[in-house]
C-alpha positions as CSV (number, residue, x, y, z in Angstrom):
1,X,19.4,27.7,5.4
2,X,17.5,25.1,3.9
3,X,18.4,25.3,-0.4
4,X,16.0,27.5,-2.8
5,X,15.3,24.7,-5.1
6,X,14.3,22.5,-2.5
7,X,12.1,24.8,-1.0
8,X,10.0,25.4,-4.3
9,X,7.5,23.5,-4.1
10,X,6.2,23.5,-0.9
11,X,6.4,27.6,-1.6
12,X,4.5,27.5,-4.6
13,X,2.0,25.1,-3.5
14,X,1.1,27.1,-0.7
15,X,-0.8,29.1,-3.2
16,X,-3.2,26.1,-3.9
17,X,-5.8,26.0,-1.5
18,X,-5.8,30.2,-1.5
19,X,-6.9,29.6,-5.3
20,X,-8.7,26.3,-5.1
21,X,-11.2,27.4,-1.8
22,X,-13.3,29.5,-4.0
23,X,-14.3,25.8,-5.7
24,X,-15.4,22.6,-4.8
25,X,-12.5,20.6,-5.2
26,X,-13.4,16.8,-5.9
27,X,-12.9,14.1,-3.6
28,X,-10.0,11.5,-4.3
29,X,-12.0,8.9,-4.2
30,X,-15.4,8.7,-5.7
31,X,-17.3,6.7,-4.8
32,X,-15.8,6.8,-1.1
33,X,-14.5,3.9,0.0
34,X,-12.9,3.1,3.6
35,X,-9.5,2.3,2.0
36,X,-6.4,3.7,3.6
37,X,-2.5,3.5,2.7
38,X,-0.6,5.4,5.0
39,X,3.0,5.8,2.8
40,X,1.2,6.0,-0.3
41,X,1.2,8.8,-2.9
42,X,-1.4,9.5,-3.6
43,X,-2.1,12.9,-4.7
44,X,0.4,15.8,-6.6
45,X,-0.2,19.3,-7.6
46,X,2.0,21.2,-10.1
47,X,2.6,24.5,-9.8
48,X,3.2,26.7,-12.9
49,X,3.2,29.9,-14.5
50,X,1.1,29.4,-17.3
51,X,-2.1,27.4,-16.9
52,X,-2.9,27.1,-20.3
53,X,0.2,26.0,-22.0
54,X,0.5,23.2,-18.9
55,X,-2.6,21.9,-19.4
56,X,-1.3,21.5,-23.4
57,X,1.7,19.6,-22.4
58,X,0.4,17.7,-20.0
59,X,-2.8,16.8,-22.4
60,X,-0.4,15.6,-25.0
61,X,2.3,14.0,-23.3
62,X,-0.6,12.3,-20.5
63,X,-4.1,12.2,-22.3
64,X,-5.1,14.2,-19.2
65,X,-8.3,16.6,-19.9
66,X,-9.1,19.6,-17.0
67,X,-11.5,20.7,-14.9
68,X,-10.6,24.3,-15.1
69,X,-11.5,26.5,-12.5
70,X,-9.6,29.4,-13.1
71,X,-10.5,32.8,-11.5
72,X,-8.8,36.1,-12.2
73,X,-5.2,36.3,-12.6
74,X,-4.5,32.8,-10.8
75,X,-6.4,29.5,-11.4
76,X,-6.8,26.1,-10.5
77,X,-7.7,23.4,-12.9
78,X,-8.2,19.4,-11.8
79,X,-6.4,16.9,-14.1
80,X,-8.6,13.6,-15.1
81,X,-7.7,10.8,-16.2
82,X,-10.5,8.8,-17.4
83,X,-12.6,11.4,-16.3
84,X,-11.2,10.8,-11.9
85,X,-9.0,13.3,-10.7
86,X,-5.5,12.5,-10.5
87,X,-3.7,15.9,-9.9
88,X,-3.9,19.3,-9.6
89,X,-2.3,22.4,-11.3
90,X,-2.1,26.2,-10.2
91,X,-1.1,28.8,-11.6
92,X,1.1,31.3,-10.1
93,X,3.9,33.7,-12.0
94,X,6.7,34.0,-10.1
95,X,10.5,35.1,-10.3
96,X,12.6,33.2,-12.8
97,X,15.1,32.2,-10.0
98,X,12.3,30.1,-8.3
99,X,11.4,27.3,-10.5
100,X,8.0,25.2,-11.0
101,X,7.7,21.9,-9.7
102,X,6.0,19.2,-9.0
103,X,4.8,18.4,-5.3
104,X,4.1,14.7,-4.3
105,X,1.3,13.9,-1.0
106,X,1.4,11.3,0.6
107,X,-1.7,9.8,2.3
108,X,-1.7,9.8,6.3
109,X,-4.9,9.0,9.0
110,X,-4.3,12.2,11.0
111,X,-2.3,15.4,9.4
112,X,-1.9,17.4,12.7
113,X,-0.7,14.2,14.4
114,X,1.9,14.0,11.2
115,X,2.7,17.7,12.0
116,X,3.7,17.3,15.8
117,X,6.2,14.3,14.7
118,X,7.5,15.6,11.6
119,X,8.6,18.7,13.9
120,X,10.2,16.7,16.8
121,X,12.2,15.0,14.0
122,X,14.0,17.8,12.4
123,X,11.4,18.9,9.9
124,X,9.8,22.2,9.2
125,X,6.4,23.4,8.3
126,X,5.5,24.8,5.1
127,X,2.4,25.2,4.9
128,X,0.1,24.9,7.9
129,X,-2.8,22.2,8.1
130,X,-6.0,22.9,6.6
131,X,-9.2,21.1,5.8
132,X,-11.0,21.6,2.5
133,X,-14.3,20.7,1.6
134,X,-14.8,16.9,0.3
135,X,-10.8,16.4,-0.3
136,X,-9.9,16.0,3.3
137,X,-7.1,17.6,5.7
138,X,-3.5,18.7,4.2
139,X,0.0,19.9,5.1
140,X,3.1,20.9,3.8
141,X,6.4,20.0,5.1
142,X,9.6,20.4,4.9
143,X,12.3,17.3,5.4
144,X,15.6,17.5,7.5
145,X,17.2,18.6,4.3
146,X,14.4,21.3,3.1
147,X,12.9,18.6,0.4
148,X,9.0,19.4,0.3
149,X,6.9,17.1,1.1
150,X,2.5,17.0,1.4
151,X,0.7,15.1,4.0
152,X,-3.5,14.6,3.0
153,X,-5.7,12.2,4.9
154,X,-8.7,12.1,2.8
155,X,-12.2,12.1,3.8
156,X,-13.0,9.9,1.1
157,X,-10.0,7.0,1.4
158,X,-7.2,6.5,-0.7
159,X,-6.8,4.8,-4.1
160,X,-6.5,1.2,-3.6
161,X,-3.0,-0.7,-4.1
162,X,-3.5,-1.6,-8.0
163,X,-1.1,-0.5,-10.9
164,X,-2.1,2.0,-12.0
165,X,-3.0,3.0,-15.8
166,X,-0.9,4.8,-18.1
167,X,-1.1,8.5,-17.0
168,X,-1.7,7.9,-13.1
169,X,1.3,8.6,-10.2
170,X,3.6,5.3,-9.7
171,X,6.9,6.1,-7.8
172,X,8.3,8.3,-5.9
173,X,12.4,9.1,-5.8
174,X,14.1,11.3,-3.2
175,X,17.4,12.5,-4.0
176,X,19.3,13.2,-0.9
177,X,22.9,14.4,0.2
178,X,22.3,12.0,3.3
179,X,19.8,8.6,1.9
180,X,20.4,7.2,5.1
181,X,19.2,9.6,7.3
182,X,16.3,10.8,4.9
183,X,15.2,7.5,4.7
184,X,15.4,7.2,8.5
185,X,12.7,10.3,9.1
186,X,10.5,8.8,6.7
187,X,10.5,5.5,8.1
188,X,9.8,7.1,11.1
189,X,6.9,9.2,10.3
190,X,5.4,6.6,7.6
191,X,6.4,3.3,9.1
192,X,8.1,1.8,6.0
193,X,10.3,-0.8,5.9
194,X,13.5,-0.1,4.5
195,X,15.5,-2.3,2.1
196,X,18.9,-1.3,0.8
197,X,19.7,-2.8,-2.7
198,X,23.0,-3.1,-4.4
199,X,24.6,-0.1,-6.1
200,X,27.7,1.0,-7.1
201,X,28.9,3.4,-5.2
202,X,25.7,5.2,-4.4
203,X,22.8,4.5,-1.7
204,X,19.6,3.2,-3.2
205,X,17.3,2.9,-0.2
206,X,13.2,1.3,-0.3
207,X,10.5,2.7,1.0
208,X,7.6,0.1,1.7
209,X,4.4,-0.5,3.5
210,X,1.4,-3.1,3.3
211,X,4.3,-5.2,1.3
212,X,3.9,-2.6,-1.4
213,X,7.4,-0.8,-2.7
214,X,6.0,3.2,-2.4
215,X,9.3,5.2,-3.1
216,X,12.6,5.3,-3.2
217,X,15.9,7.0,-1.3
218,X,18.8,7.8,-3.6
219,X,22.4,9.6,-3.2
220,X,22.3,13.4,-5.1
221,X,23.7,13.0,-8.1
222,X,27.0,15.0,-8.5
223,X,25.3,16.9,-11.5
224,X,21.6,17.6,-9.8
225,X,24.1,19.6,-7.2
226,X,22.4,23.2,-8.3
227,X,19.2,21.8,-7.9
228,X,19.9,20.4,-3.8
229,X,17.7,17.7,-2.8
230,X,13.9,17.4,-4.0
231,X,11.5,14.2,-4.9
232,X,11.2,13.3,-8.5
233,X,7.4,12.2,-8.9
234,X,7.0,9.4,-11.4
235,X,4.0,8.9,-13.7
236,X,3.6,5.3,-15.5
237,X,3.5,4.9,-19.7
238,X,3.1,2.3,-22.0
239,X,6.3,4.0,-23.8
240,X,8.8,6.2,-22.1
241,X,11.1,6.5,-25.2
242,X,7.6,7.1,-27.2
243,X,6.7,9.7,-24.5
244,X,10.1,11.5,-23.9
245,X,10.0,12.0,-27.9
246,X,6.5,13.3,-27.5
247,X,7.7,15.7,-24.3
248,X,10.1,17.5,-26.5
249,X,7.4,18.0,-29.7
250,X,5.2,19.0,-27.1
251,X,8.0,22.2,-25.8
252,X,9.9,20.4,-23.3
253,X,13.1,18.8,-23.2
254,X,14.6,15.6,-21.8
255,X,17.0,15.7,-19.0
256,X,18.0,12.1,-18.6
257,X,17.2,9.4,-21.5
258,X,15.3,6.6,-21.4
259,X,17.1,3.7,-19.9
260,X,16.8,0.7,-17.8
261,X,16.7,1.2,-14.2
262,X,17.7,-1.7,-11.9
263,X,14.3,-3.1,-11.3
264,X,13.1,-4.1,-14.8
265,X,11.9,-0.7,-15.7
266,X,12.2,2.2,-18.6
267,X,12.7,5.3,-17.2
268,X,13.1,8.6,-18.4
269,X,13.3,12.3,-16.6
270,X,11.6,15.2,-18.6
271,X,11.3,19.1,-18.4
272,X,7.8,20.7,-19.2
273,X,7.8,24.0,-21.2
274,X,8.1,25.9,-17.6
275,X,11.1,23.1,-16.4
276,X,9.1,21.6,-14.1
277,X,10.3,17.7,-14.0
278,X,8.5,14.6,-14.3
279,X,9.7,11.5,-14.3
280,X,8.7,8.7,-17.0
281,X,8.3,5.1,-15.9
282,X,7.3,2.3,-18.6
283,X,6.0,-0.8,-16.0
284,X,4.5,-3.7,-17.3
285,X,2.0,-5.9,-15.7
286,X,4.9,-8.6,-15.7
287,X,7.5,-6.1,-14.2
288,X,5.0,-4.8,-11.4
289,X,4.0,-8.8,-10.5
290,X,7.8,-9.7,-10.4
291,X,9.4,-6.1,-9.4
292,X,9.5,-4.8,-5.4
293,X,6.8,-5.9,-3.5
């Protein structure tokens, strides 16, 4: 049986497009552009049990403002950055055993043809594919391990291979019981290259594609053992001591400090008010010229 906490996202998120079809959601990309980066995150929805006080949190920790396109009970808003859409957040209450998370896609050419080898490779589907007006064709899956995962080839291309500004989606971290076989399916399905670094004791596997580093393949850590495997979702700031601080003023709570990781950045892990994580990553223009490529 594939673990609970693994399976939250992709169970939650299956609530999205049932909320979100009753609007036009925005493209990804506007104006459209014929850019595609299969491997690349490029989208993530948040789902939550309280709209409002997420979209507080997230406003204050992220600068983020929302397109809010609630309806009833259960609502969808669009987070902006700069006034483009970088992420999406439903709301949907659900038992306190099942806990909200955030759920990264990443960016394919065909979504059925990502379903067919995703299954003959030990995965599961979530939620099935399904096109929606201007944003493109989605999935949810499910990994050899149950870590959810979202598939989206967008009608109107992906965001082009740039660092993104304080506030946008950088990295992407799965935490695995087997970082050797996870990375394997992925590489499969995505095409990456896969570069092990150095680590003590623990795997530390790279993801990349188009000579771009896209995510990252790590050993469970004994203490995240409650929690089973799952993908951390990364979001770049100029501060992450500055912004871990600013987490907990704003309700939430750090869950690992900020600290150096071993390629030049400050990282940090945080809680929002509902214990969704997110992780922090301080990246400099220096640090992403000389970092993985």
């Amino acid at each position: 049986m594939r673990p609970r906490a693994a399976l939250l996202g992709a169970i939650l998120v299956c609530a999205a497009p049932a909320a979100a079809q009753r609007f036009e959601v925005p493209p990804l990309v506007e104006p459209a552009s014929d850019e595609h980066h299969v491997g690349k995150f490029i989208w993530a929805d948040l789902v939550t049990p309280d709209l409002a006080a997420a979209e507080r949190f997230y406003s204050g920790l992220l600068g983020w403002t929302f397109q809010d396109l609630r309806a009833g009970e259960r609502g969808y808003a669009v987070a902006l950055l700069d006034g483009l859409p970088v992420a999406g957040l439903i709301q949907r209450p659900e038992p306190p055993e099942r806990r909200p998370a955030w759920l990264g896609f990443i960016a394919v050419r065909d979504v059925d043809e990502m379903k067919r080898a995703a299954l003959d490779h030990g995965a599961t589907v979530v939620f099935e594919p399904k096109t929606y007006p201007k944003r493109g064709r989605q999935a949810v899956l499910a990994d050899p391990e149950g870590v959810a995962f979202g598939v989206l080839a967008s009608t109107s291309g992906d965001p082009g291979d740039f660092l993104v500004d304080p506030g946008g989606f950088i990295w992407g971290s799965l935490l695995a019981r087997d970082p050797d076989r996870e990375a394997a399916f992925y590489q499969t399905l995505f095409g990456y290259e896969v570069f092990e670094l150095p680590s003590e004791g623990q795997s530390h596997l790279i993801l990349s594609s188009e000579n771009f580093a896209r995510a990252s393949v790590n050993s469970l850590p004994g203490g995240a053992v409650r929690r089973g495997p799952h993908w951390l979702i990364f979001v770049r700031v100029t501060d992450a001591a500055d912004a871990a601080a600013r987490a907990v003023s704003l309700g939430g709570r750090v869950v690992v400090e900020p600290h150096m990781d071993r390629h030049g950045a400050r990282v940090a892990l945080v809680a929002d008010p509902a214990g969704a994580l997110l992780g922090l990553m301080e990246w400099s223009d220096v640090a992403a010229a000389e970092g993985p490529k």
